[in-house]
PAMARDO-727078 format. One line per field, with one value per residue (C-alpha): x, y, z. Coordinates in nm, 2 decimals, decimal comma. Each point is the difference from the previous one (the first is absolute). Layout:
x	[X ...]
y	[Y ...]
z	[Z ...]
end
This chain:
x	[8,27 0,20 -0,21 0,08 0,36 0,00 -0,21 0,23 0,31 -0,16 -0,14 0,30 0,30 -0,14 0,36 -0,01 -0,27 0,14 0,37 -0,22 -0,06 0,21 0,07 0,08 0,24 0,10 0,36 -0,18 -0,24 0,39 0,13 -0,30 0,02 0,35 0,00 -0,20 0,01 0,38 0,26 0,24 -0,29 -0,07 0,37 0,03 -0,32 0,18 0,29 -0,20 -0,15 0,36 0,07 -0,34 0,06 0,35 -0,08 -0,34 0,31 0,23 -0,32 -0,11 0,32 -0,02 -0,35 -0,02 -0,02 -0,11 0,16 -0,06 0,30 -0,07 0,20 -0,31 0,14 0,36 0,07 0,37 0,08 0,37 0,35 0,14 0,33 -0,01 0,27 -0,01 0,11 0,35 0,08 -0,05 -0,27 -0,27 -0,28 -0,40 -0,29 -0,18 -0,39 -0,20 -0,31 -0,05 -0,19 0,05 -0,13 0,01 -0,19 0,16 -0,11 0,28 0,09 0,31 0,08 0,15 0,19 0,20 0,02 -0,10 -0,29 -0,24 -0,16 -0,34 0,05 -0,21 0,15 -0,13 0,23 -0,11 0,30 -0,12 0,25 -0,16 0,28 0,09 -0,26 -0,21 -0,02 -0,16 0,14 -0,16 0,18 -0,20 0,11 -0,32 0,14 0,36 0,11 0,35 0,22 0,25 0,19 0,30 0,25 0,28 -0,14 -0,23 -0,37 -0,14 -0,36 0,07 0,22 -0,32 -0,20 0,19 0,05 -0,34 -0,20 0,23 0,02 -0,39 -0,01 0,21 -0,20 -0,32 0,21 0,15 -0,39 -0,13 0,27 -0,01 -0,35 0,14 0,26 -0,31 -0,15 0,33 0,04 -0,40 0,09 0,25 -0,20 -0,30 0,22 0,19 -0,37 -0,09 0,26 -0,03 -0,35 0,08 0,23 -0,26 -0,22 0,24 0,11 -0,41 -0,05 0,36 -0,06 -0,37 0,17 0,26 -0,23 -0,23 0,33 0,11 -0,35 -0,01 0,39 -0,11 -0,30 0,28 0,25 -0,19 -0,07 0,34 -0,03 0,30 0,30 0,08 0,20 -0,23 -0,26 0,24 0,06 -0,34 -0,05 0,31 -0,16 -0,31 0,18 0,20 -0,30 -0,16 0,33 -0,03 -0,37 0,13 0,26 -0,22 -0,25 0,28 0,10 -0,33 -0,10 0,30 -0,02 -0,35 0,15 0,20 -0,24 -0,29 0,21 0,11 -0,33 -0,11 -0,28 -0,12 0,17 -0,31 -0,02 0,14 0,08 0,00 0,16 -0,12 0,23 -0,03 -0,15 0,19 0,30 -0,01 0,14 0,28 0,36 0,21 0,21 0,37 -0,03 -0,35 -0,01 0,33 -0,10 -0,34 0,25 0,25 -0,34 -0,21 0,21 0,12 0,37 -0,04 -0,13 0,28 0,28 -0,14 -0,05 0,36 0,18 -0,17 0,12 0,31 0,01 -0,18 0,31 0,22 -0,19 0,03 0,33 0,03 -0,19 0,17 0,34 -0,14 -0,31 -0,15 -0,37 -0,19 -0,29 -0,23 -0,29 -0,21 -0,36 -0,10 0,03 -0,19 0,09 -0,20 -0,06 -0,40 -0,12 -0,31 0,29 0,28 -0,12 -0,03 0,33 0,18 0,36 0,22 0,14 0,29 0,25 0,23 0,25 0,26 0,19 0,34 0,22 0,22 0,30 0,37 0,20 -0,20 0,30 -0,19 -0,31 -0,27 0,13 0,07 -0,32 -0,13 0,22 -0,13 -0,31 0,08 0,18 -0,30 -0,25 0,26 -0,03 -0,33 -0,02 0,19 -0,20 -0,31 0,17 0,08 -0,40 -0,09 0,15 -0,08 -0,38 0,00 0,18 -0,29 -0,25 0,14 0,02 -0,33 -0,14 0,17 -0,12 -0,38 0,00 0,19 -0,29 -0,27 0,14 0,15 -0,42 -0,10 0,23 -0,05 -0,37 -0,02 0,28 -0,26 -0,26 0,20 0,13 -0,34 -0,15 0,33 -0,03 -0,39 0,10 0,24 -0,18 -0,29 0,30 0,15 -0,33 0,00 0,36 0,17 0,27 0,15 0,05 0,31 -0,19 -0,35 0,28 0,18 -0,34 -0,10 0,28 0,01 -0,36 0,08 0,30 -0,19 -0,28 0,27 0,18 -0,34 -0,09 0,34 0,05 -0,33 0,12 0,31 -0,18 -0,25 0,27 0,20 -0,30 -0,08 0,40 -0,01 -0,34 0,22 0,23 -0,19 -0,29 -0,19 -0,30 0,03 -0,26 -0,23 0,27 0,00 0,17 0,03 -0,19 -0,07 -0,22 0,23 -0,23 -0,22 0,22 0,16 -0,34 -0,01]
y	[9,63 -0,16 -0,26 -0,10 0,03 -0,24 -0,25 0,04 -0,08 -0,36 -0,06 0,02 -0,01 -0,26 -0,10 0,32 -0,09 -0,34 0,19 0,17 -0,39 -0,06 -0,36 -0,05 -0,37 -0,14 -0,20 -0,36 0,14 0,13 -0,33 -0,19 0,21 -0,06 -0,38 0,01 0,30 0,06 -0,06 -0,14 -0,28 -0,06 -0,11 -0,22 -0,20 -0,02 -0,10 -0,27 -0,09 -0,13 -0,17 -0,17 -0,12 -0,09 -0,24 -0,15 -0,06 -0,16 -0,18 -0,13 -0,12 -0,29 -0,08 -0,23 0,15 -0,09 0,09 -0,04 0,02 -0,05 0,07 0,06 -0,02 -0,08 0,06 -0,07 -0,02 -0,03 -0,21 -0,20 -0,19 -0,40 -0,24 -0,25 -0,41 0,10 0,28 0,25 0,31 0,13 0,27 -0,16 0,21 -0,01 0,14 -0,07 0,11 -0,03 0,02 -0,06 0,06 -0,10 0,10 -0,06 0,05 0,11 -0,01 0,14 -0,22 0,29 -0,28 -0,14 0,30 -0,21 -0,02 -0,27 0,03 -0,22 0,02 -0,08 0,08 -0,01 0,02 -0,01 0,00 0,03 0,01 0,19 -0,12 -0,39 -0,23 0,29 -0,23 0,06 -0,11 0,04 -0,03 -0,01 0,02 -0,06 -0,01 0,14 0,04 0,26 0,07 0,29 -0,02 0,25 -0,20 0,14 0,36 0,22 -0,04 0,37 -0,12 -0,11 0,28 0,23 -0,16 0,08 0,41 0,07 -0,03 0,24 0,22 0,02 0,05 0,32 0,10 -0,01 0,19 0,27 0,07 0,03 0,19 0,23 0,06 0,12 0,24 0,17 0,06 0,18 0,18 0,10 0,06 0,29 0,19 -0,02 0,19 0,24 0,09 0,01 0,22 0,21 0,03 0,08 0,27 0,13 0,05 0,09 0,27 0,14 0,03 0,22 0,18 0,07 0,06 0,23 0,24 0,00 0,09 0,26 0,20 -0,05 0,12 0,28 0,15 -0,01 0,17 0,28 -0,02 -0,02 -0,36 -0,11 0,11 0,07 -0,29 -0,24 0,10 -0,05 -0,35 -0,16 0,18 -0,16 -0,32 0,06 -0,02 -0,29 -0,20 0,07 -0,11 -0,33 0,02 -0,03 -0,25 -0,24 -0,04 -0,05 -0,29 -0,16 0,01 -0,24 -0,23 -0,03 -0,03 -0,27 -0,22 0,04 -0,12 -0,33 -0,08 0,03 0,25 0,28 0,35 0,15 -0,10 0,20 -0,26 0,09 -0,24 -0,06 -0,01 -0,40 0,06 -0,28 -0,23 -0,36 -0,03 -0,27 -0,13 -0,18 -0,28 -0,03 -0,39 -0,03 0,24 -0,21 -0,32 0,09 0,18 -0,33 -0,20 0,18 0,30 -0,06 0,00 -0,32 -0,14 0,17 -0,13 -0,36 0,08 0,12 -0,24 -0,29 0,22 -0,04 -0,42 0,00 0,13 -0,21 -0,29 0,10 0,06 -0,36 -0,16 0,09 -0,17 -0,28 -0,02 -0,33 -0,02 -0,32 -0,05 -0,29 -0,06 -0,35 -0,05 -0,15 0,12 -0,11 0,09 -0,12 0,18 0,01 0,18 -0,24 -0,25 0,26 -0,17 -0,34 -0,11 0,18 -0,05 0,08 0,32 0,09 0,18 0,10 0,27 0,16 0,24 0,10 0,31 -0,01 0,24 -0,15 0,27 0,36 0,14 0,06 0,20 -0,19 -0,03 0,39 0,10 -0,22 0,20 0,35 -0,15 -0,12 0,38 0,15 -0,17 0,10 0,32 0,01 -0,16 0,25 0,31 -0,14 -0,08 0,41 0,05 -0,17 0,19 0,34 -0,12 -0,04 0,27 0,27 -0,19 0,03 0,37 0,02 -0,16 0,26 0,28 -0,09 -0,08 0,36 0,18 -0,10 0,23 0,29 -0,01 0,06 0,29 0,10 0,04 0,13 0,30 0,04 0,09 0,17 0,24 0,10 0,13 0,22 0,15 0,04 0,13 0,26 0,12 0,13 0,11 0,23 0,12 0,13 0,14 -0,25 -0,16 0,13 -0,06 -0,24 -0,22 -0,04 -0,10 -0,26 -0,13 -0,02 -0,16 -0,31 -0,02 -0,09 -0,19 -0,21 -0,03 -0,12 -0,25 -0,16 -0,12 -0,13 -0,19 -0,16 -0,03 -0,23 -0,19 -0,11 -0,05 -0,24 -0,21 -0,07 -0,07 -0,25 -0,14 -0,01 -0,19 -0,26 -0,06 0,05 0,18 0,16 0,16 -0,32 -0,26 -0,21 -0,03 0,16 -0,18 0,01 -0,23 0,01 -0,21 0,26 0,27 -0,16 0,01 0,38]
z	[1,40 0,27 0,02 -0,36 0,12 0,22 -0,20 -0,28 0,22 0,18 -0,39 -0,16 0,25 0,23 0,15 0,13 0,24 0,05 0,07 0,33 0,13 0,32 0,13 0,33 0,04 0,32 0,07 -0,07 -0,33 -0,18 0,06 -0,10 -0,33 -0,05 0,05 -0,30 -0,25 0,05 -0,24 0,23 0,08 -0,34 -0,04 0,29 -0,14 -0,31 0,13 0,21 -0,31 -0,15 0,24 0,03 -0,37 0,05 0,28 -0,17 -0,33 0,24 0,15 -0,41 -0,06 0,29 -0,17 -0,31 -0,31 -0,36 -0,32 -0,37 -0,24 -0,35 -0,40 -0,18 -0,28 -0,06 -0,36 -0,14 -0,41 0,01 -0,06 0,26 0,01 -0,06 0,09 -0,31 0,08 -0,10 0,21 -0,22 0,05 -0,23 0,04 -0,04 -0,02 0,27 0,02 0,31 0,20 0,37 0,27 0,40 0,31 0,37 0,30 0,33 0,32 0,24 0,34 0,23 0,27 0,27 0,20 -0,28 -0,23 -0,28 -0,22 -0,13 -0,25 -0,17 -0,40 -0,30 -0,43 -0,31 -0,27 -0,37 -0,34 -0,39 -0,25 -0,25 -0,29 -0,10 0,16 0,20 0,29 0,33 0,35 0,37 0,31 0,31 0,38 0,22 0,30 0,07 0,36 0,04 0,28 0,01 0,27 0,10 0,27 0,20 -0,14 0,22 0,06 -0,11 0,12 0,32 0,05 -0,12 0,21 0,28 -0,09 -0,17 0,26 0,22 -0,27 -0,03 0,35 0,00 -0,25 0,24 0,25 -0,22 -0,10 0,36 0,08 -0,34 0,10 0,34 -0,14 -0,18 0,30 0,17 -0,38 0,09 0,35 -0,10 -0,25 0,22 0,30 -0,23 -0,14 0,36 0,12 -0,31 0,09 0,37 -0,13 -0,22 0,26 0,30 -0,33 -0,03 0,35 0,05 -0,25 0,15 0,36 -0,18 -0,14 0,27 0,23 -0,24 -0,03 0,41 -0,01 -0,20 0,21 0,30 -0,15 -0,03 0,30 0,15 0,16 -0,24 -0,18 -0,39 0,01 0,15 -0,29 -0,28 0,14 -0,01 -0,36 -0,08 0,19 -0,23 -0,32 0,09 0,06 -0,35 -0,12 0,20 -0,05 -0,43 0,01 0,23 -0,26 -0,24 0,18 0,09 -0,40 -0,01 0,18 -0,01 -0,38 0,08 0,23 -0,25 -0,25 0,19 0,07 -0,34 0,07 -0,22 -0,03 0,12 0,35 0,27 0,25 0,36 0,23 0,38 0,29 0,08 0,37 0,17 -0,04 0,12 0,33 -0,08 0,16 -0,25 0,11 -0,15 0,02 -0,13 -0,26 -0,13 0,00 -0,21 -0,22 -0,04 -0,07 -0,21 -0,18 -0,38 0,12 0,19 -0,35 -0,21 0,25 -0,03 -0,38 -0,07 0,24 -0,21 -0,36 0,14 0,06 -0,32 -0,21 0,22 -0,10 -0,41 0,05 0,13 -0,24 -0,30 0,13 -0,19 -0,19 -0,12 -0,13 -0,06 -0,30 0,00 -0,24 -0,02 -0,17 -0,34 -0,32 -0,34 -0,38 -0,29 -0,39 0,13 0,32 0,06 0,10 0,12 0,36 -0,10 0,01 0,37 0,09 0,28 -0,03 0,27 0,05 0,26 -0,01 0,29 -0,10 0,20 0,00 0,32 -0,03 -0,03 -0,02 0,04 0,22 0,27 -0,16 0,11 0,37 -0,03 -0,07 0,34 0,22 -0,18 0,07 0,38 0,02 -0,10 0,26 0,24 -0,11 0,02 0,37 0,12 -0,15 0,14 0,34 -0,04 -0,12 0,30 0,30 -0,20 -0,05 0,37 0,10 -0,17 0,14 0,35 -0,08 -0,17 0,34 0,23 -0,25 0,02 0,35 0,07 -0,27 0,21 0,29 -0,27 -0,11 0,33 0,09 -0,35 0,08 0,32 -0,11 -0,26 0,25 0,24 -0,33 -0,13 0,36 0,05 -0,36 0,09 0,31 -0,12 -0,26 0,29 0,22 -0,26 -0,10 0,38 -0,04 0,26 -0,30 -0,25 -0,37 0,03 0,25 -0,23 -0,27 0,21 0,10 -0,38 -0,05 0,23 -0,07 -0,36 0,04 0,31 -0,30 -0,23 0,21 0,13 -0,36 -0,11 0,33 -0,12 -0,30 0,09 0,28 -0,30 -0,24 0,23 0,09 -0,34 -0,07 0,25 -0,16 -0,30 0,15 0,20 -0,19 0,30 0,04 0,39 0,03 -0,05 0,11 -0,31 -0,29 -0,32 -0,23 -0,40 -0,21 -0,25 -0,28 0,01 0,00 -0,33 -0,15 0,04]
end
């Protein structure tokens, strides 16, 4: 019978067995998970992915180009006004068919601002009342310049911030990836200390009991008081109590790591104490200057100083505003199409268009000092950004450098801790301490326990800030690096 039982429960309930499956995950295995499967990662690709797009737009649009434009048809049945010989005005019918179309093949030209364009039409006419004639009008060749002078150049302007702005982009993603490994970093260690607690938790409780039955025996015995044996009863409740709320808090945040890594519900992760730490001293100067060269604030101080000349420059440019047009090729217009290119003619024009501001009392040279303001402005926050960004990473230098020696006294305090509590446990079972001191030596044992895992916690979590920060892999002594067409293929 039980063995139907149990066949019936892996049959039909077979997340039950798989709930029973623990996984053991190291330090680099969480991180390797999260670079992937997180959510946070997931965004940063995305958001490289804009960017990516956004640059290869600003990239088409110094690339030629070729358009079709077309009417197909343009019918109108209507009354339009007609001035007669003598002045006067009448209304004739008008009824017409038509058909164009042009194809062009464009190009910017990023030093100028202006663009040329290669042009061929085909324009067709029936009046379908009176005569029903037909009429062609053909353009071969066409060659158009729009030209903008005095006004700003966008694309050389573009050219100039796009490329900064893409760059930042890169940056930002290395370092996004970076920030999920410090996010990874902390819920690994508060699983790991959760787990530390759990177990420190399990084995007082264990000691506790043990003490209490021993505690018992002796005080019938007379070897120790009333009041000493109501103490480590009292000691063995507490520790089921501690024993209750530890488990608690290992469910969540082994809760909240599985669920950043994207794993499934059903594993009980158990995380392993990284054995070592690399053996590293930071240098203020270097770890700065890998930080002015490489970080995404170097690229978003370049990127918003230029912003700021940029609006400057509109501002400037729309003092006055004058814009030339200039059109030359052939055209040919016959009532056949075989001979629509028979017959070419020049066809040119030339247009330049002015507006330049007489009397705007002072709106136009207003909106350049706003603009000159703002850069100003701007300057000055970044001169601000500047000494702060150097500043925390002065401090985030001292702090790593001063971890490395909290880790070690962290660790040896460990040590030291767990022989005395091991130590007073055998001397009270021989009646040399008493109850207060097999507390106290419970106690630093957990606290040492405690403080030894988050001291490895920060030292981990400010070497990875500072890979954030730098780009730099220090471990390895190169760079950071990402093949980010690949990565956009993902």
């Amino acid at each position: 019978m039980k063995n139907i039982l149990l066949l019936s429960i892996v049959f039909f309930f077979p997340q039950f067995i798989q709930a029973q499956a623990n996984r053991q995950v190291t330090l680099n295995e969480a991180i390797a998970l999260a670079r992937i499967q997180s959510v946070d990662a997931a965004v940063a690709l995305n958001e490289l992915k804009t960017s990516y797009w956004e640059y290869r737009t600003f990239r088409a649009d110094l690339l030629p180009e070729m358009n079709f434009e077309g009417t197909l048809p343009n019918y109108s049945k209507s009354y339009n006004s007609k001035q007669q010989d003598d002045g006067t005005y009448t209304f004739v019918r008008n009824n017409t068919l038509g058909l164009s179309g042009e194809l062009s093949i464009d190009q910017n030209i990023w030093f100028t601002g202006g663009k040329l364009s290669l042009t061929s039409s085909l324009d067709y006419l029936q009046q379908l009342g009176g005569d029903k004639g037909k009429n062609y009008m053909a353009i071969p060749v066409g060659l158009r310049l729009t030209q903008p002078i005095f006004g700003v150049n966008n694309l050389k302007w573009n050219r100039r911030i796009e490329p900064v702005r893409y760059a930042e982009a890169k940056a930002k993603f290395i370092t996004a990836t970076e920030e999920v490994t410090m996010r990874t970093i902390t819920y690994f260690f508060q699983l790991l200390l959760a787990q530390e607690t759990l177990g420190t938790a399990q084995q007082n409780q264990q000691n506790a009991d043990r003490l209490y039955e021993v505690a018992k025996a002796k005080r019938r015995m007379g070897q120790i008081s009333e009041n000493e044996l109501l103490q480590l009863e009292l000691n063995a409740l507490q520790a089921k109590a501690a024993l209750t709320e530890a488990e608690s808090d290992r469910n969540a945040n082994m809760f909240q790591l599985r669920a950043f890594l994207g794993l499934s519900e059903s594993e009980i992760l158990e995380p392993i104490i990284p054995e070592s730490a690399p053996d590293l001293k930071m240098q203020y100067d270097i770890i700065l200057s890998k930080a002015l060269e490489r970080n995404s604030f170097a690229q978003n101080i370049r990127r918003r100083q230029l912003e700021a000349d940029y609006e400057v420059a509109i501002a400037k440019g729309n003092l006055r505003s004058i814009d030339l047009f200039a059109s030359i090729g052939f055209a040919g217009q016959d009532h056949r199409f075989s001979s629509v290119y028979d017959n070419l003619r020049d066809n040119q024009v030339i247009q330049v268009g002015v507006k330049i501001p007489i009397l705007d009392w002072g709106k136009r040279r207003g909106k350049v000092k706003v603009a000159e303001s703002n850069r100003d402005v701007v300057l000055s926050r970044i001169r601000q950004e500047q000494m702060s960004f150097n500043q925390n990473i002065y401090l985030l230098v001292e702090n790593f450098n001063n971890q490395a020696a909290q880790l070690n006294i962290a660790n040896q305090a460990d040590e030291i801790a767990q022989r005395r509590y091991k130590t007073s446990i055998e001397t009270f079972l021989i009646g040399k301490i008493n109850t207060l001191d097999l507390n106290d030596a419970q106690n630093s044992k957990d606290e040492a326990r405690q403080k030894h895992i988050q001291e490895m916690y920060y030292y981990w979590y400010y070497f990875y800030q500072i890979r954030s920060l730098t780009l730099w892999d220090f471990e390895r002594g190169t760079q950071l690096e990402v093949d980010f067409e690949a990565v956009i293929k993902q």
